[in-house]
N, C-alpha and C positions, 0 to 999 in steps of 0.2 A: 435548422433541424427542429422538427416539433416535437415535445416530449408527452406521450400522452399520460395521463394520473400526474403529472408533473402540479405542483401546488406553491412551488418555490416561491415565485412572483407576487402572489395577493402579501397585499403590506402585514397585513395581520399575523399571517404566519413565521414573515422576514422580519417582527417583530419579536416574537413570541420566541424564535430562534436566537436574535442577538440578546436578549436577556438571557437567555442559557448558556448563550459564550461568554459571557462577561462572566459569570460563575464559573465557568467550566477550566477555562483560558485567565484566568488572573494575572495578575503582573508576576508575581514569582513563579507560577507555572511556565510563562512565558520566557521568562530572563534562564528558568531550568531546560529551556527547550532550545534555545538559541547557546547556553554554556554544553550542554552537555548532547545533544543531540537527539535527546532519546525523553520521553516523561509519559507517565500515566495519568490517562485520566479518568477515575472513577465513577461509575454511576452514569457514563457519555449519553447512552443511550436510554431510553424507558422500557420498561416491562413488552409492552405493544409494540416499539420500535424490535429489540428483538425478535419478538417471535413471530414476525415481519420478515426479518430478514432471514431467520433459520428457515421457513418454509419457501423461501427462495431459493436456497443453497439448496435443500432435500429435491427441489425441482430440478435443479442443478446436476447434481447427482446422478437422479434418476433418468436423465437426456443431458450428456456434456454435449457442449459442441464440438466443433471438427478444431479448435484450439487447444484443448484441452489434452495434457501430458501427465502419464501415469509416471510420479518422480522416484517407484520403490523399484527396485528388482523381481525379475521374475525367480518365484521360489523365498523373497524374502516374508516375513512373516510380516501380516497385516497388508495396508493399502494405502497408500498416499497419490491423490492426485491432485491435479491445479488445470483451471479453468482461466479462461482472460476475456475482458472486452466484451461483457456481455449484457451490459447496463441498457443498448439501443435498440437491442433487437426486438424480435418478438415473439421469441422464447420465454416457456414457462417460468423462468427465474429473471426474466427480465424486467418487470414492471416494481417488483419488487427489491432487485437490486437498483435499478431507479430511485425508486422511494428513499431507497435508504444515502444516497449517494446526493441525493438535491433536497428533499423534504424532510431533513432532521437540521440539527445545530452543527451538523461536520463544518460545512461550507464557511458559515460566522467562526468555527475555531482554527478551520486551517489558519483565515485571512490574520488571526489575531496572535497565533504559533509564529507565521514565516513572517508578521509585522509586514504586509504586502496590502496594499490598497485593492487587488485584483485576486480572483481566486475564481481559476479554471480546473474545469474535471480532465484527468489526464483518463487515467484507466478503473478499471476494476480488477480483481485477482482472488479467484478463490481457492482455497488451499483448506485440504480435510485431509488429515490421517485416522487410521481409521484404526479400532483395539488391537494394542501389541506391533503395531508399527515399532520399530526398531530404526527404521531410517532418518539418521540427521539430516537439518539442514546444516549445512558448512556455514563455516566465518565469511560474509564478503559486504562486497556494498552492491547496493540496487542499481544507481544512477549511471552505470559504464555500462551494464546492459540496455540502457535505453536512447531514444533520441532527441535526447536533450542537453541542453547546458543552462547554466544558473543555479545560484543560493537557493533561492524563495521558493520551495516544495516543502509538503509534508505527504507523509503516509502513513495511511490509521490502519491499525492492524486489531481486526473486531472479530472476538472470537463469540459464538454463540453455546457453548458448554466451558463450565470451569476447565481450567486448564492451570495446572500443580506447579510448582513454581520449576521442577527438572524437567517439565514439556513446554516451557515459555518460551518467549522472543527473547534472548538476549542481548546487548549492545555493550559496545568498547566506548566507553560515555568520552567526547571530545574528538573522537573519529572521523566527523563530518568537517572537521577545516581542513581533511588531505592527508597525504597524495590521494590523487586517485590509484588503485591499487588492481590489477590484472584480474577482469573478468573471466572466469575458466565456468568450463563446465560442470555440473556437481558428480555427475554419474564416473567421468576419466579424467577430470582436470585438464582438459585440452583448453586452450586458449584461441575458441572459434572466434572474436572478435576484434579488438586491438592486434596487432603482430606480437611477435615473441616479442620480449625486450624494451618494446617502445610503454610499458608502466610500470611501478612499483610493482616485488611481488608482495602477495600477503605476509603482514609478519606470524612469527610463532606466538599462537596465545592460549592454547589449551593447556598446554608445557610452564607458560608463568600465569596462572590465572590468581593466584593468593595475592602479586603486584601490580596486579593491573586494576583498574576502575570497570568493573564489569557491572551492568545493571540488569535487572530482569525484575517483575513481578509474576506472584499469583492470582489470577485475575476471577472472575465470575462474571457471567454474561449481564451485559450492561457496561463492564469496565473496557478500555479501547486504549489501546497504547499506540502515541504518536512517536514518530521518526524520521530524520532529515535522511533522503534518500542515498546520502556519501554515508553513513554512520554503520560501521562495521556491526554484523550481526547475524546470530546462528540459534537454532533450536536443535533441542533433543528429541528421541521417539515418546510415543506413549506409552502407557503400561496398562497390563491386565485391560479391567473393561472401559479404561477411559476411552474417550471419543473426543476429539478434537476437529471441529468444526468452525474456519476462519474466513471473512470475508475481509480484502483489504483494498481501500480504496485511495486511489494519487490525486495528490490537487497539485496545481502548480500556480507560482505567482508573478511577482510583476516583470521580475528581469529574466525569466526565462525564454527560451529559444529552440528553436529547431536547429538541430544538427544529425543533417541526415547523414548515414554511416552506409560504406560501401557491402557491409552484410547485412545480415537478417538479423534484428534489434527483436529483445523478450520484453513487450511482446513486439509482434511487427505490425506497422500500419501501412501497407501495400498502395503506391499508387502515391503516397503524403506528397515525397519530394519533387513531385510533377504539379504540385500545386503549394507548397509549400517552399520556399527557398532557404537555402543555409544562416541562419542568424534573424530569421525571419520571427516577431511573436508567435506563439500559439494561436494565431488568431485563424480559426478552422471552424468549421460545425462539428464534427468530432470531438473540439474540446471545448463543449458549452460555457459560457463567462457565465457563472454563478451570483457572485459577490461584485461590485464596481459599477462602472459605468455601462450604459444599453446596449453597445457595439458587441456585434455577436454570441449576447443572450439569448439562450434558445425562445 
């Protein structure tokens, strides 16, 4: 797959990038990423990398694709929608989500977060509520909605407006060593994926949250909070005139794998498991090798 604006490759830049993972990704940011599951990183992105990625998202916005799912109710106050997979195309927000996805320092921090020699682009996912959203996301984990298996992922959750520390990402810090916990749905909690019974359910945590290890920051654009994709975690609505504008992007690393699922995985990749096989690497055009060795580098 060729990427066009793609700048990844010239040494210069894969330089200029791993010196800002070494700052960014420290050894104790990293030991707090792999204990706890969940860690911020301040300052991830530049001024220009921003506002970069916000005028992609605004393109976004203003032409979703035919993936994109409105997550509020109708009649609820405000607008929350999510977007996926839109990094290839050749849609107005796509060159852009590009950019932001191969030509910053993510790539050098996931490899240094999931301590993974390899670092492939899994997705994108854009998520904007919009003033006075009221609508939570619920407590869950990411990685039972998808199709995959393995450790070695991270997901950067990059918001381009401040965002108050009661409309942050919150996480159940140490979440990501398991179980895996029953993927439901947010709107009626149906459990369209796994069967009844065959996973953990969610425990109660809204109910003990003063005993539990719950993290969350208040962030300003530039700051990007990384997360293992098992690690329990929920947001609140907005308020009054805020605006909450998020792009978040999947890496995946060495020991991951394909595990195609007899439903339709958030997001779905149509057509994979005819060329992909069960237990098989990520090794796709779909999912660019960024970080590692030449073998299906876009």
């Amino acid at each position: 797959m060729r990427l066009p604006d793609a700048r990844f490759n010239e040494p210069a830049a894969r330089e200029r990038f791993a010196r800002r993972a070494e700052t960014l990704a420290a050894p104790q940011v990293v030991a707090a990423f792999q204990r706890d599951g969940a860690v911020c990183l301040r300052g991830m992105l530049t001024p220009s990398e921003v506002a970069r990625l916000a005028r992609g998202i605004d393109a976004n916005l203003a032409a979703p694709s035919p993936r994109a799912i409105v997550a509020s109710r109708p009649g609820d106050p405000g607008h929350f929608i999510e977007d996926f997979c839109n990094w290839a195309g050749e849609a107005a927000c796509s060159a852009d989500y590009r950019a932001t996805a191969i030509d910053t320092a993510l790539p050098e921090v996931a490899a240094r977060l999931m301590r993974s020699a390899t670092v492939r682009l899994y997705h994108d996912h854009m998520l904007t509520k919009e003033p006075g959203t009221t609508t939570p996301t619920p407590w869950h984990q990411d990685q039972p909605y998808y199709n995959i298996d393995g450790m070695h992922n991270v997901s950067f959750w990059i918001p381009v407006d401040a965002v108050r520390r009661e409309s942050t990402l919150e996480f159940l810090a140490g979440s990501h060593r398991g179980p895996w916990l029953m993927p439901r749905t947010f709107m009626n909690h149906q459990a369209r994926w796994f069967p009844e019974g065959s996973l953990a359910e969610l425990p109660e945590i809204e109910a003990r949250r003063a005993e539990l290890p719950i993290l969350g920051w208040a962030l300003e654009p530039g700051d990007v909070v990384a997360f293992h994709m098992l690690t329990l975690h929920a947001a609140g609505g907005v308020e009054g005139s805020c605006r909450r504008r998020v792009f978040s992007l999947r890496y995946l690393g060495d020991d991951v794998t394909h595990a195609p699922r007899r439903w339709k995985t958030s997001p779905d990749f149509p057509g994979l498991a005819d060329e992909l096989p069960a237990g098989a690497p990520m090794r796709h055009a779909l999912f660019p090798l960024l970080v590692g060795g030449d073998e299906g580098r876009p």
